[in-house]
Predicted model as a PDB file, atoms N, CA, C, CB and O in Angstrom, pLDDT in the B-factor column:
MODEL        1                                                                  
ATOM      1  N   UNK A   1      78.444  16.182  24.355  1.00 66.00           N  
ATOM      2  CA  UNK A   1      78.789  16.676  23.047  1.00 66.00           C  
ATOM      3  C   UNK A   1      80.289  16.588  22.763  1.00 66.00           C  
ATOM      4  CB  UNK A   1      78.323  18.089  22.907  1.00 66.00           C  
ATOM      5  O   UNK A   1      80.721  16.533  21.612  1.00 66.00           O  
ATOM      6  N   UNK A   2      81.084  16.576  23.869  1.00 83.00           N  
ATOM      7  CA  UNK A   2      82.330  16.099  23.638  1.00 83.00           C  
ATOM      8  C   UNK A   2      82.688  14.820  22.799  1.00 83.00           C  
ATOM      9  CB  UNK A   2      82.783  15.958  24.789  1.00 83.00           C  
ATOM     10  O   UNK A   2      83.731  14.764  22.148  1.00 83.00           O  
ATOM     11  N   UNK A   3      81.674  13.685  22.850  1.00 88.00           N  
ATOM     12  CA  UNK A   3      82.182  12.763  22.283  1.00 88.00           C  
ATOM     13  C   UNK A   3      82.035  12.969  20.637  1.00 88.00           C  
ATOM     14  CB  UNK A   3      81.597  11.591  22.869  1.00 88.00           C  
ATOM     15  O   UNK A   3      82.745  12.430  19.788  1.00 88.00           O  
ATOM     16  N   UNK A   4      80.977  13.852  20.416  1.00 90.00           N  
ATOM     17  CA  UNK A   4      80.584  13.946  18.978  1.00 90.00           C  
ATOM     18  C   UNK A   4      81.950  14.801  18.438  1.00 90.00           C  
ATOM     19  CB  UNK A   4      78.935  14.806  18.725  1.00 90.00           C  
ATOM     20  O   UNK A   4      82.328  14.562  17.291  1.00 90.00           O  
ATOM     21  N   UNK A   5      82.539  15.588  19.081  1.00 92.00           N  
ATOM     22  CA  UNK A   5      83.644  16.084  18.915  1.00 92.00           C  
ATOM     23  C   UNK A   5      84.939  15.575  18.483  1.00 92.00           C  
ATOM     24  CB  UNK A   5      83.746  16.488  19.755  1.00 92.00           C  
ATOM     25  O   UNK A   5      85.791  15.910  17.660  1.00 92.00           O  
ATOM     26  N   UNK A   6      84.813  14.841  19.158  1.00 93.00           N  
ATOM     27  CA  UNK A   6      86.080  13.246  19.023  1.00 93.00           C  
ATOM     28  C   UNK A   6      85.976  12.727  17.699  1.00 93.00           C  
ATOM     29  CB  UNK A   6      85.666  11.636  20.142  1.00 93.00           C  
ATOM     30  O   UNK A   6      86.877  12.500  16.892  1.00 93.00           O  
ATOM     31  N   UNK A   7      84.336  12.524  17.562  1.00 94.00           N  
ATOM     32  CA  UNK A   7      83.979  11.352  16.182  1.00 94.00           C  
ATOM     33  C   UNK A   7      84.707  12.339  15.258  1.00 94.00           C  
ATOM     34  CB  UNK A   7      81.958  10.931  15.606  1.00 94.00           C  
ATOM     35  O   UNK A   7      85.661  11.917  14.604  1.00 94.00           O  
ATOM     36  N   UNK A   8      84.326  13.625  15.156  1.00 95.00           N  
ATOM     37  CA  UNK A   8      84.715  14.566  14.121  1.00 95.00           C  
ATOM     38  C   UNK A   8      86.140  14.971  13.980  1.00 95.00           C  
ATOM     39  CB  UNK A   8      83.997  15.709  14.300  1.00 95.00           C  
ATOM     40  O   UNK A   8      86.309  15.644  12.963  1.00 95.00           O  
ATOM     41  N   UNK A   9      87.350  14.749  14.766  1.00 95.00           N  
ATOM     42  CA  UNK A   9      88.344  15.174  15.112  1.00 95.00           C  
ATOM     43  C   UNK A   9      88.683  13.776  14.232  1.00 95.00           C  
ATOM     44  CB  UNK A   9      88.661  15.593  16.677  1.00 95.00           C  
ATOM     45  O   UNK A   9      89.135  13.879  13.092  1.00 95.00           O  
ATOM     46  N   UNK A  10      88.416  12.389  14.882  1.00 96.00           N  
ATOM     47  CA  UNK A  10      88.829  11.149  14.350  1.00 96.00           C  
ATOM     48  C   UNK A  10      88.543  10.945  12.077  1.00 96.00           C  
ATOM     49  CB  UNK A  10      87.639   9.919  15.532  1.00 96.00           C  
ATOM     50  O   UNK A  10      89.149  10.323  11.204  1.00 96.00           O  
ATOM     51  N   UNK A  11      87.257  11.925  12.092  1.00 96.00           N  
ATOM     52  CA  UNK A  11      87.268  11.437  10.677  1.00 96.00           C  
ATOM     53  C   UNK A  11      88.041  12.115  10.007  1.00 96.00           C  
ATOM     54  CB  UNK A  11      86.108  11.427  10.011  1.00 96.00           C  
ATOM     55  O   UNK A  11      88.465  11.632   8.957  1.00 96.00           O  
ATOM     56  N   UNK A  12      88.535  13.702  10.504  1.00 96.00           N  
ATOM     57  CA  UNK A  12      89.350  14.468   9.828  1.00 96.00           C  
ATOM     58  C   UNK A  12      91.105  14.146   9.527  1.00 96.00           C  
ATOM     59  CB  UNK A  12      89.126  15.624  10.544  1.00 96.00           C  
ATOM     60  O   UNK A  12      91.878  14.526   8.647  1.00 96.00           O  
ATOM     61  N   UNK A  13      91.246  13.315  10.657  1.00 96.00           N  
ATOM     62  CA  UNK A  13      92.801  13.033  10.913  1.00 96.00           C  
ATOM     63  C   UNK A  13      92.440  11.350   9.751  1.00 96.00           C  
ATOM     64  CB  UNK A  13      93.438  12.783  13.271  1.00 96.00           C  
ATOM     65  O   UNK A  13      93.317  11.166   8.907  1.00 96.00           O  
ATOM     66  N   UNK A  14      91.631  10.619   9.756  1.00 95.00           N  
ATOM     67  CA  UNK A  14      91.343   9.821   8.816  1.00 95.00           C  
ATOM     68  C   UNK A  14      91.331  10.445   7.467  1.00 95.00           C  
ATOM     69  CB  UNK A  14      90.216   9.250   9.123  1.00 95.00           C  
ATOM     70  O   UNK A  14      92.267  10.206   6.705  1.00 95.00           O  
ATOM     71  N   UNK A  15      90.402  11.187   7.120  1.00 95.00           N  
ATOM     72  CA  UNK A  15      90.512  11.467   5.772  1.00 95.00           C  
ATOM     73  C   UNK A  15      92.191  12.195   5.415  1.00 95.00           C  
ATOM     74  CB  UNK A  15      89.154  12.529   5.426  1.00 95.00           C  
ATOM     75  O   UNK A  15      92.918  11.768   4.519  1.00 95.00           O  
ATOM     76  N   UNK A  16      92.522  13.271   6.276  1.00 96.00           N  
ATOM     77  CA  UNK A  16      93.901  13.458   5.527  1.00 96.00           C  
ATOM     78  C   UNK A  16      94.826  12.113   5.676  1.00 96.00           C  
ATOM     79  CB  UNK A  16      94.756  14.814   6.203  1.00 96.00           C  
ATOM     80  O   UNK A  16      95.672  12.150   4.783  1.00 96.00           O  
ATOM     81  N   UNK A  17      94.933  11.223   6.287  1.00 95.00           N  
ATOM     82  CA  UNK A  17      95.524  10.312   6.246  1.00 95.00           C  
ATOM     83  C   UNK A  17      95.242   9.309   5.165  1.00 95.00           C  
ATOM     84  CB  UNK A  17      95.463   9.958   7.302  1.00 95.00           C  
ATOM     85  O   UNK A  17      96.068   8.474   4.796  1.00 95.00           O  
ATOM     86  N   UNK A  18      93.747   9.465   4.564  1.00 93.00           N  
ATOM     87  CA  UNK A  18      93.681   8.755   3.404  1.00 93.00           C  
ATOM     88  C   UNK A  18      93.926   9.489   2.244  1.00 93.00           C  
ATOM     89  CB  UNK A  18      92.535   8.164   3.299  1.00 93.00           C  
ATOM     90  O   UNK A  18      93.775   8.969   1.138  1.00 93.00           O  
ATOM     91  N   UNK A  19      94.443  11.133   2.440  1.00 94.00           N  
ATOM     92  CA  UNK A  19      94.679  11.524   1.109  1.00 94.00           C  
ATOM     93  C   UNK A  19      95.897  11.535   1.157  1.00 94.00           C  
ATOM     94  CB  UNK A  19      94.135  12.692   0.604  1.00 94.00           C  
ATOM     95  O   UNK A  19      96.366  11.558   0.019  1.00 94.00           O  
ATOM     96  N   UNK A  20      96.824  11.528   2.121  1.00 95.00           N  
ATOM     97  CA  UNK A  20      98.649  11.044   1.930  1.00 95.00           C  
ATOM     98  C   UNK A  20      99.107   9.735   1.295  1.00 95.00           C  
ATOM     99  CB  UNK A  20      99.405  10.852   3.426  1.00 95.00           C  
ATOM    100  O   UNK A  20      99.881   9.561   0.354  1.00 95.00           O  
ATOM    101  N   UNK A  21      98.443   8.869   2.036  1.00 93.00           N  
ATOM    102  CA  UNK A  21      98.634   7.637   2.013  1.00 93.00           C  
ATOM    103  C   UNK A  21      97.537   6.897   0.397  1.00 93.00           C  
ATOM    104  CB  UNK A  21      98.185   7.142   3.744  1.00 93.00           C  
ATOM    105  O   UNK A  21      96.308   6.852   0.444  1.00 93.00           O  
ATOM    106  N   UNK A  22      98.083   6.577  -0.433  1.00 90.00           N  
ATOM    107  CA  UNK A  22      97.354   6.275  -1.494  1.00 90.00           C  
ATOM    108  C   UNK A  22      96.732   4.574  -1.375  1.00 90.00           C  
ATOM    109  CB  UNK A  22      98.350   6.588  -2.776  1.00 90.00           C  
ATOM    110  O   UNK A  22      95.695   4.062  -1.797  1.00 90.00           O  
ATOM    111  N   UNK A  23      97.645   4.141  -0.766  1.00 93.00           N  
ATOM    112  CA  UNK A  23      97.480   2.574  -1.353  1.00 93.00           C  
ATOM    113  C   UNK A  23      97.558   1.890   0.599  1.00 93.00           C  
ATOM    114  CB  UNK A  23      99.360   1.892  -2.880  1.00 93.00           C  
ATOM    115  O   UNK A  23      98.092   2.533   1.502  1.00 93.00           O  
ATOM    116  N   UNK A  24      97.168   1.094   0.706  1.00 93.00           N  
ATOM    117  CA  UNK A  24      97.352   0.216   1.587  1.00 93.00           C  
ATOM    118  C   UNK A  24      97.618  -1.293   0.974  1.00 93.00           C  
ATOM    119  CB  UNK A  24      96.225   0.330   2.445  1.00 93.00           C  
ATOM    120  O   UNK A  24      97.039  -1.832   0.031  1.00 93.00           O  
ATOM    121  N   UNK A  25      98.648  -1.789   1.784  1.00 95.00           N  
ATOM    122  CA  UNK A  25      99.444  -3.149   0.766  1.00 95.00           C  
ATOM    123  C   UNK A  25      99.439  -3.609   2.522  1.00 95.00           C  
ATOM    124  CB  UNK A  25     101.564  -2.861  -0.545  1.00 95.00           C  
ATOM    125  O   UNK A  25      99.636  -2.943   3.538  1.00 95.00           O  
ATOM    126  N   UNK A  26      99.004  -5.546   2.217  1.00 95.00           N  
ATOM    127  CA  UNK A  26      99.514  -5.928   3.056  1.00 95.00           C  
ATOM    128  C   UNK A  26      99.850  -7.271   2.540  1.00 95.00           C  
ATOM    129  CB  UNK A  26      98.850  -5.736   4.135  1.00 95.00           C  
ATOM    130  O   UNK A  26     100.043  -7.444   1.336  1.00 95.00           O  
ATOM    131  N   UNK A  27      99.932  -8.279   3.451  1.00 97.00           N  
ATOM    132  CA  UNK A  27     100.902  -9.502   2.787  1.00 97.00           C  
ATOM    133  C   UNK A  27      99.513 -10.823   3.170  1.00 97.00           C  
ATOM    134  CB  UNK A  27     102.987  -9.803   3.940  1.00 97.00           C  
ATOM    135  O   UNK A  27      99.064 -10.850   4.316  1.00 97.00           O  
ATOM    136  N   UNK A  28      99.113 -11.555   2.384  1.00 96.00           N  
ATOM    137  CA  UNK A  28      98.279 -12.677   2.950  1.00 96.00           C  
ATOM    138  C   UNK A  28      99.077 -14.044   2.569  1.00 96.00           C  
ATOM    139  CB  UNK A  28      96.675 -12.654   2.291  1.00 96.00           C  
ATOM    140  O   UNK A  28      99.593 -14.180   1.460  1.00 96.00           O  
ATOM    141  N   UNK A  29      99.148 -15.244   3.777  1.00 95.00           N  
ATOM    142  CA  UNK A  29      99.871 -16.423   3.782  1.00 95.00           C  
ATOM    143  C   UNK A  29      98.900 -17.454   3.312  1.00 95.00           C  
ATOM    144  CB  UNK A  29     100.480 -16.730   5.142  1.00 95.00           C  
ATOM    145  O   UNK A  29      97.792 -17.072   3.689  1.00 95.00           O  
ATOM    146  N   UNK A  30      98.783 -18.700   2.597  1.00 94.00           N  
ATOM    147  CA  UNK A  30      98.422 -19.266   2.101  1.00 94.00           C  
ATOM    148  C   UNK A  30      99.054 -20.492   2.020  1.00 94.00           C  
ATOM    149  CB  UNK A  30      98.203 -18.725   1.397  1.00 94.00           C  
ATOM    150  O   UNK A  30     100.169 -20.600   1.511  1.00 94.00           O  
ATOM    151  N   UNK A  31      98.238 -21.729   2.626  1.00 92.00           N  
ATOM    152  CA  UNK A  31      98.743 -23.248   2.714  1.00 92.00           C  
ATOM    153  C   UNK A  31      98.637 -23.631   1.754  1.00 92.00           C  
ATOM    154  CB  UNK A  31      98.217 -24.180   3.489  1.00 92.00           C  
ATOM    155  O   UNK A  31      97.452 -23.944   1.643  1.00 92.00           O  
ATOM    156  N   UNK A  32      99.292 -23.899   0.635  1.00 92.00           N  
ATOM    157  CA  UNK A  32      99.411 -24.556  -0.468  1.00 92.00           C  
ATOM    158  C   UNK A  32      98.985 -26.484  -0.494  1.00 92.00           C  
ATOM    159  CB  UNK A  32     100.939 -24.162  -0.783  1.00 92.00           C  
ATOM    160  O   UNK A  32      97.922 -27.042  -0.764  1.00 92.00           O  
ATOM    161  N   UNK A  33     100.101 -26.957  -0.159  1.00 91.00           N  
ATOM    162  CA  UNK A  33     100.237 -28.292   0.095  1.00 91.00           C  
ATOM    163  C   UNK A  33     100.385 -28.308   1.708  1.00 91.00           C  
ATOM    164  CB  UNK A  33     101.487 -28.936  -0.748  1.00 91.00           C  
ATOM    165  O   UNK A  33     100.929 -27.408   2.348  1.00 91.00           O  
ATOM    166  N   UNK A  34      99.867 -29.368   2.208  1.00 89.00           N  
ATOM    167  CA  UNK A  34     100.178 -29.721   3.587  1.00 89.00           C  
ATOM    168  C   UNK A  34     100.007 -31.386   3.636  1.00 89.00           C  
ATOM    169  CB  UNK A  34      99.119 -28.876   4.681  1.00 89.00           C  
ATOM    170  O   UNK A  34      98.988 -31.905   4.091  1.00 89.00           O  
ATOM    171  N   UNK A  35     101.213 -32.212   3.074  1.00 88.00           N  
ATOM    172  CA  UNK A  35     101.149 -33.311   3.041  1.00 88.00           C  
ATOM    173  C   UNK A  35     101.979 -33.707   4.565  1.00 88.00           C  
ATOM    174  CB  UNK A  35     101.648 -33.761   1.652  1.00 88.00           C  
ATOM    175  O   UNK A  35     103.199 -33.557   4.514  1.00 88.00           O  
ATOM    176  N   UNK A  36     101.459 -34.147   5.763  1.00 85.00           N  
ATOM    177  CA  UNK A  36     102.577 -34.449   6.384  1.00 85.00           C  
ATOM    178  C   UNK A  36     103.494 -33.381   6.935  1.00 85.00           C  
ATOM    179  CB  UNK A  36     103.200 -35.171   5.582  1.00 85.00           C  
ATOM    180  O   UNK A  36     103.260 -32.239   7.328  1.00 85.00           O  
ATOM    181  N   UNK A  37     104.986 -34.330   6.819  1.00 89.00           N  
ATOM    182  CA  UNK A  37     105.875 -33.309   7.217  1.00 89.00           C  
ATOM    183  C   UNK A  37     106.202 -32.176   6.036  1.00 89.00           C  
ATOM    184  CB  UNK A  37     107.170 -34.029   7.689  1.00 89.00           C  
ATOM    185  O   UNK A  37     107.090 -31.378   6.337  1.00 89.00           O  
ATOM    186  N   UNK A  38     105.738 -32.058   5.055  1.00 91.00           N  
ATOM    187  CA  UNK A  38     105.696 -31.545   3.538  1.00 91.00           C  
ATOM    188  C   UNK A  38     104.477 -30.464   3.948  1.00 91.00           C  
ATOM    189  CB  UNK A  38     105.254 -32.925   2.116  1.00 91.00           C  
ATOM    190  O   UNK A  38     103.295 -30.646   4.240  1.00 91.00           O  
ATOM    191  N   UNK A  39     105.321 -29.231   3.834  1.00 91.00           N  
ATOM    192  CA  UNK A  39     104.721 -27.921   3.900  1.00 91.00           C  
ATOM    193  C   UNK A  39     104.706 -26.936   2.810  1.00 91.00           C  
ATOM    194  CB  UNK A  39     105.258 -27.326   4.861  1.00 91.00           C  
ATOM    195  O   UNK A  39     105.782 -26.577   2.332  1.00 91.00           O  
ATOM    196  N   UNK A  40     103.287 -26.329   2.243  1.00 94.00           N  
ATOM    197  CA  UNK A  40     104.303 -25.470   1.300  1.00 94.00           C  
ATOM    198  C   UNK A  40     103.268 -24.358   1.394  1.00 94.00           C  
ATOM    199  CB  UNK A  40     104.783 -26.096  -0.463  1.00 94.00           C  
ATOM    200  O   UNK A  40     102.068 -24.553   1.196  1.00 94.00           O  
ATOM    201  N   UNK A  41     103.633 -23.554   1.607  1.00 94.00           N  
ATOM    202  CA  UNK A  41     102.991 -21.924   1.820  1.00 94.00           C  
ATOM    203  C   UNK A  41     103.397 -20.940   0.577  1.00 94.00           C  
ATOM    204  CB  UNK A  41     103.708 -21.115   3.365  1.00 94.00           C  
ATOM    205  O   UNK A  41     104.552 -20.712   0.219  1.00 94.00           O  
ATOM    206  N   UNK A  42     102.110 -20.363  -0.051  1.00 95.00           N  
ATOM    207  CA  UNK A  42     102.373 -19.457  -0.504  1.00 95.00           C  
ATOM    208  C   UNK A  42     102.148 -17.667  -0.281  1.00 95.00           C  
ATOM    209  CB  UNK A  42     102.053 -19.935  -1.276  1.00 95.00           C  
ATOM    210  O   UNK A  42     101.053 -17.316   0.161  1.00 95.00           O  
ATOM    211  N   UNK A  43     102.871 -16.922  -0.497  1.00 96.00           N  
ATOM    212  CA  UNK A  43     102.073 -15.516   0.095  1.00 96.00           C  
ATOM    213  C   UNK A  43     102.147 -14.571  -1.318  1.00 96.00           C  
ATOM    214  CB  UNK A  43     103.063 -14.597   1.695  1.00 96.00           C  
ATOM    215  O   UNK A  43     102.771 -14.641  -2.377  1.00 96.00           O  
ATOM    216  N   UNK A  44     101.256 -13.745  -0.783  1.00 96.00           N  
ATOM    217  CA  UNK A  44     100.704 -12.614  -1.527  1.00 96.00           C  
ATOM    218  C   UNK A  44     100.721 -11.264  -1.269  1.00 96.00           C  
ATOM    219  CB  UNK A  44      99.627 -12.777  -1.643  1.00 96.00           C  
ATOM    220  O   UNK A  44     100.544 -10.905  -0.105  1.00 96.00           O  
ATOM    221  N   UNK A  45     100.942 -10.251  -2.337  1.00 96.00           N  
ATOM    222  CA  UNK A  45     101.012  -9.303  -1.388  1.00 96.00           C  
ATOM    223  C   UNK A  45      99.596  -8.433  -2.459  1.00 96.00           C  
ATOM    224  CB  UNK A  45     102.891  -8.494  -1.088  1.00 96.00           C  
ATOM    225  O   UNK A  45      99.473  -8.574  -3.675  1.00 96.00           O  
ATOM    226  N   UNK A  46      98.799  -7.675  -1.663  1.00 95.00           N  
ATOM    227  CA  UNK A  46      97.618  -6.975  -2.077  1.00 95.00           C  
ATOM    228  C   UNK A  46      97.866  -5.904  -2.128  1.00 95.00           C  
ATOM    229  CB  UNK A  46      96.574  -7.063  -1.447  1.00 95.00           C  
ATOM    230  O   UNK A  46      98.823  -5.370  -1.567  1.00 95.00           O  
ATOM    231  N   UNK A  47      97.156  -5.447  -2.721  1.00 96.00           N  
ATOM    232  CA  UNK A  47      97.092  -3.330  -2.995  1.00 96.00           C  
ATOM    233  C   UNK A  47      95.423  -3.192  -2.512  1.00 96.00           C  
ATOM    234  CB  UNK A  47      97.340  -2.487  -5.465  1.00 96.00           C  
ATOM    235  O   UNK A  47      94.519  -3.850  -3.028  1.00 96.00           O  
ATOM    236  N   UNK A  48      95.266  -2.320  -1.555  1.00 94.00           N  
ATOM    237  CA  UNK A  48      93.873  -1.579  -1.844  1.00 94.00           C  
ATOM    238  C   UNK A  48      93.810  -0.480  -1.657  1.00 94.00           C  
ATOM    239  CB  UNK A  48      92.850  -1.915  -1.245  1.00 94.00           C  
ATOM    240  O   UNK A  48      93.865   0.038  -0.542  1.00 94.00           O  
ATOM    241  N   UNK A  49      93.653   0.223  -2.935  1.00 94.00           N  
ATOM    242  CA  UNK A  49      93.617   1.570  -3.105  1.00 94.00           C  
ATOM    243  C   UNK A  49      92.525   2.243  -2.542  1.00 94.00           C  
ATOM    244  CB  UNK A  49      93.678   1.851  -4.350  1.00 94.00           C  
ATOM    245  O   UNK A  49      91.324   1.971  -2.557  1.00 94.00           O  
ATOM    246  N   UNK A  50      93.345   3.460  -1.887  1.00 92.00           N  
ATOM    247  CA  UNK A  50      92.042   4.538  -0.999  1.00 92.00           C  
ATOM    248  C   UNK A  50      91.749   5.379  -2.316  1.00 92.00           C  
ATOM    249  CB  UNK A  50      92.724   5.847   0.674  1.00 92.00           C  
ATOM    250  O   UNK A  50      92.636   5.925  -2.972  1.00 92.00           O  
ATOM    251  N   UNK A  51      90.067   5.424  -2.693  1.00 94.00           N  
ATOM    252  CA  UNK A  51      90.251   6.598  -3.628  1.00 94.00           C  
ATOM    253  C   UNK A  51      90.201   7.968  -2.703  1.00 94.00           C  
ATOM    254  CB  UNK A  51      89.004   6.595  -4.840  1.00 94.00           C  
ATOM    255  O   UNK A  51      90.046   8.075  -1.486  1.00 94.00           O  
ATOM    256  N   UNK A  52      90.388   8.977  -3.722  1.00 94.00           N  
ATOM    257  CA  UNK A  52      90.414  10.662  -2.826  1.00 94.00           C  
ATOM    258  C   UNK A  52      89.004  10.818  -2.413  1.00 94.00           C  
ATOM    259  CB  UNK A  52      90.866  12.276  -3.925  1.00 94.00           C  
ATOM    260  O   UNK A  52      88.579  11.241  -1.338  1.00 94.00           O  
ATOM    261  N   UNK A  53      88.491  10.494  -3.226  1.00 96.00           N  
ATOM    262  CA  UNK A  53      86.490  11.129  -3.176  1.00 96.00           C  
ATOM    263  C   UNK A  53      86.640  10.471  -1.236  1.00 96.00           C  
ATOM    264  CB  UNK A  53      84.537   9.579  -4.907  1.00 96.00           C  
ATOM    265  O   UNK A  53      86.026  11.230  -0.486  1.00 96.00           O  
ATOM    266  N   UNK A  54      87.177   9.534  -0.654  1.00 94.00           N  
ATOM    267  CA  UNK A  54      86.616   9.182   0.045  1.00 94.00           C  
ATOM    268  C   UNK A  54      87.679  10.123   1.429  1.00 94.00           C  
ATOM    269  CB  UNK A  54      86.391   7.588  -0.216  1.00 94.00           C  
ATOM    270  O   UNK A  54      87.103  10.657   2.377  1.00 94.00           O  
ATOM    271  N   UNK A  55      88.406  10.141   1.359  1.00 94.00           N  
ATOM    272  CA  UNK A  55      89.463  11.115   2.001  1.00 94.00           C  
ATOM    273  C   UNK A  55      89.041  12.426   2.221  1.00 94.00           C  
ATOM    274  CB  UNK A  55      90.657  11.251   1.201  1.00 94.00           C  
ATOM    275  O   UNK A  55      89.326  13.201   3.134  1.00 94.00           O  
ATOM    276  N   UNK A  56      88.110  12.598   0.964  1.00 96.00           N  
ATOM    277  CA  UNK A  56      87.733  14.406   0.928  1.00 96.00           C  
ATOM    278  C   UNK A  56      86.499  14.420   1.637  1.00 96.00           C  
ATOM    279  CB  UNK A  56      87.439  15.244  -0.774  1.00 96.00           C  
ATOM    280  O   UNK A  56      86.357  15.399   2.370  1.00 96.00           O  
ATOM    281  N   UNK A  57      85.387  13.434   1.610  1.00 96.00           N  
ATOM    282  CA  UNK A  57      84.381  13.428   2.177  1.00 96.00           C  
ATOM    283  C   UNK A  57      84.606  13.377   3.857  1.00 96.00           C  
ATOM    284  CB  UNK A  57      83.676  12.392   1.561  1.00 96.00           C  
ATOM    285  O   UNK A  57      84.347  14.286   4.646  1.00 96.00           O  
ATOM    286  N   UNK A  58      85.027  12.374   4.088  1.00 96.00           N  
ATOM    287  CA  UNK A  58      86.263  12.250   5.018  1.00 96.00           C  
ATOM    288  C   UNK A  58      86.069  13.212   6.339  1.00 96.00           C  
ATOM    289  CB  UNK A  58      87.686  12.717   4.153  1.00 96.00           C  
ATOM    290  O   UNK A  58      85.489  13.017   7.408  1.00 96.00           O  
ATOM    291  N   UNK A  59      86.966  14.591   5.693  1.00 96.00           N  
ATOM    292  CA  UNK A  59      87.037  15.550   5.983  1.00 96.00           C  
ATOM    293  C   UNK A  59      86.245  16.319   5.935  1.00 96.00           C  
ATOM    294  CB  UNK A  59      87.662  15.811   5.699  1.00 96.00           C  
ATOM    295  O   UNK A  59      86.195  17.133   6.856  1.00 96.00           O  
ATOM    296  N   UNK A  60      85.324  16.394   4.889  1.00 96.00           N  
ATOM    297  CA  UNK A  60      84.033  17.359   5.326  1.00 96.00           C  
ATOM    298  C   UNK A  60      83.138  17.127   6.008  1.00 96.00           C  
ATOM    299  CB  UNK A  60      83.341  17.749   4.527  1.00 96.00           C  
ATOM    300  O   UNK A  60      82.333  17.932   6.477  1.00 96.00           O  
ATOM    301  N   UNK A  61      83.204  15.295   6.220  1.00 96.00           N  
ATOM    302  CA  UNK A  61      82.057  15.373   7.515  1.00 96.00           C  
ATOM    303  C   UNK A  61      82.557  15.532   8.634  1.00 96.00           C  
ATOM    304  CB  UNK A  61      81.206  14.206   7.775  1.00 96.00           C  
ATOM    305  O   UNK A  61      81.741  16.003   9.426  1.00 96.00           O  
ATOM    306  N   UNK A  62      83.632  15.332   9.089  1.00 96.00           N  
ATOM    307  CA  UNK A  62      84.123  15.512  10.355  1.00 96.00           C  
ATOM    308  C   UNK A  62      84.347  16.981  10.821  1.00 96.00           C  
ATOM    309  CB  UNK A  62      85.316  14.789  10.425  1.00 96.00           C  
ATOM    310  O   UNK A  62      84.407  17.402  11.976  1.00 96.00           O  
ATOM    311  N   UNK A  63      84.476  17.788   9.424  1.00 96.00           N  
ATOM    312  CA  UNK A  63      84.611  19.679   9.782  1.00 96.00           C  
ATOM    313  C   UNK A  63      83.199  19.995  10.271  1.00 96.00           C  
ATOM    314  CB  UNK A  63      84.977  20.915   8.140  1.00 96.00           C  
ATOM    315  O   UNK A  63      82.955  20.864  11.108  1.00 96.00           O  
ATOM    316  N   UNK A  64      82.169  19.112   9.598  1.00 95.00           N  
ATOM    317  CA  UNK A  64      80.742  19.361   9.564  1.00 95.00           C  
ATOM    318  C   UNK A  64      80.123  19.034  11.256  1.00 95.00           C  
ATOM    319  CB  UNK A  64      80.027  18.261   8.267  1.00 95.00           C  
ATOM    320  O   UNK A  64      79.248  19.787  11.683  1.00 95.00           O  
ATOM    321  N   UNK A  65      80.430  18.346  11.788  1.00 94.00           N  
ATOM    322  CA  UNK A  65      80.606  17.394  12.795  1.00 94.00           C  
ATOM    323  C   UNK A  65      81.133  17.824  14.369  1.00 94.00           C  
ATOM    324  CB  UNK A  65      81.548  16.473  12.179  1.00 94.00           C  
ATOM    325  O   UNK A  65      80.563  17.618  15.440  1.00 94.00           O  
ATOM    326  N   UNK A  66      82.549  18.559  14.072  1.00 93.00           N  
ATOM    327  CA  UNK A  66      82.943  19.685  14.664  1.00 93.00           C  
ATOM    328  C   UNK A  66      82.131  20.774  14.710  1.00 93.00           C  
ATOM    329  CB  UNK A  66      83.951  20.026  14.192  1.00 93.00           C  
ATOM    330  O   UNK A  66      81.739  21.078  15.836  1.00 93.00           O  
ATOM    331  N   UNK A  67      81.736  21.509  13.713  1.00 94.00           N  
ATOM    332  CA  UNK A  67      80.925  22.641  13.917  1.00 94.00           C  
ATOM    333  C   UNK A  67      79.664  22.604  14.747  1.00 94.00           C  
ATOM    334  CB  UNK A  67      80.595  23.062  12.736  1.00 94.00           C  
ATOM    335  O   UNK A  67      79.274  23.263  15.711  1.00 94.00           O  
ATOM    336  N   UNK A  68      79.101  21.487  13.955  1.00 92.00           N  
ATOM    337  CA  UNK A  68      77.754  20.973  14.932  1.00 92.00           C  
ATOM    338  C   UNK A  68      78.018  20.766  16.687  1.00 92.00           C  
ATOM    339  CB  UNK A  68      77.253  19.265  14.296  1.00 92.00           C  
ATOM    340  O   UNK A  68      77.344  20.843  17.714  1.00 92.00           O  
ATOM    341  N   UNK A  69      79.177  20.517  16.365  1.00 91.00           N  
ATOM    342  CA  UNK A  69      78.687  20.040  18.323  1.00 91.00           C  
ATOM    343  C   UNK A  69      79.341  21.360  18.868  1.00 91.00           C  
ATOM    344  CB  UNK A  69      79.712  18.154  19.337  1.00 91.00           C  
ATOM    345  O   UNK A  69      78.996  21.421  20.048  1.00 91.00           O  
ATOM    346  N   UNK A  70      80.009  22.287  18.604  1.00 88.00           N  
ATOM    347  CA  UNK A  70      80.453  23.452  18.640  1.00 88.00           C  
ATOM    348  C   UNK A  70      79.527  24.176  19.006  1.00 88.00           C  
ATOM    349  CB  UNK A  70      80.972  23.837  17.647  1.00 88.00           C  
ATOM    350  O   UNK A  70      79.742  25.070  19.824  1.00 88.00           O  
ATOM    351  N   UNK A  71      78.264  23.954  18.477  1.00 87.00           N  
ATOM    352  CA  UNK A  71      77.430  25.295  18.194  1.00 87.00           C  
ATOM    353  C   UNK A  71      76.232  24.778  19.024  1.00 87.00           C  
ATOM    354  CB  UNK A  71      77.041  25.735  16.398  1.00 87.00           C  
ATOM    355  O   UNK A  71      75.374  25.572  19.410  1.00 87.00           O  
ATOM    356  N   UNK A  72      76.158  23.360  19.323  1.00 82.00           N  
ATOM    357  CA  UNK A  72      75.385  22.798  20.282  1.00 82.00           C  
ATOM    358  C   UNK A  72      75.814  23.095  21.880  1.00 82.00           C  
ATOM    359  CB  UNK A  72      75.403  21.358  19.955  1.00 82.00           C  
ATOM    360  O   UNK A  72      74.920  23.115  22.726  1.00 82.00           O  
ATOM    361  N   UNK A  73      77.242  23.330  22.272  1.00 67.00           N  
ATOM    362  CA  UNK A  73      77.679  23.254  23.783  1.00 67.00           C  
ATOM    363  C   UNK A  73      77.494  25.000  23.459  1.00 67.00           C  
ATOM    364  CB  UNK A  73      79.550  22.346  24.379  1.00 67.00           C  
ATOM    365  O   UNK A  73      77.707  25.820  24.353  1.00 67.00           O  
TER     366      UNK A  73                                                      
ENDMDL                                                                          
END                                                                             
């Protein structure tokens, strides 16, 4: 039951981390042209937004999760 403990410890420190953190941005590289010695790369940078609904749930299953294996040992 320890491990179920963990799962629940892990979704809680996840969900508040998805309600601090709003946006996750990262960078994607892209070969444009590749003629030869003729290189041309383009990059991008993305947004993907965490909504809250999912941060809050998040956290209530992992409180939920905790309790359960709590009340099981």
């Amino acid at each position: 039951m320890r491990n179920l403990m963990w799962v629940g410890v892990l979704l809680v420190g996840l969900g508040v981390l998805g309600l601090v953190v709003q946006n996750v941005t990262f960078t994607e590289t892209k070969k444009v042209v590749d003629f030869g010695p003729l290189q041309v790369n383009s990059t991008e940078q993305h947004r993907l937004p965490i909504p809250t609904i999912a941060g809050i749930v998040a956290v209530l299953a992992g409180l939920g999760i905790i309790f359960a294996a709590r009340r099981q040992a």
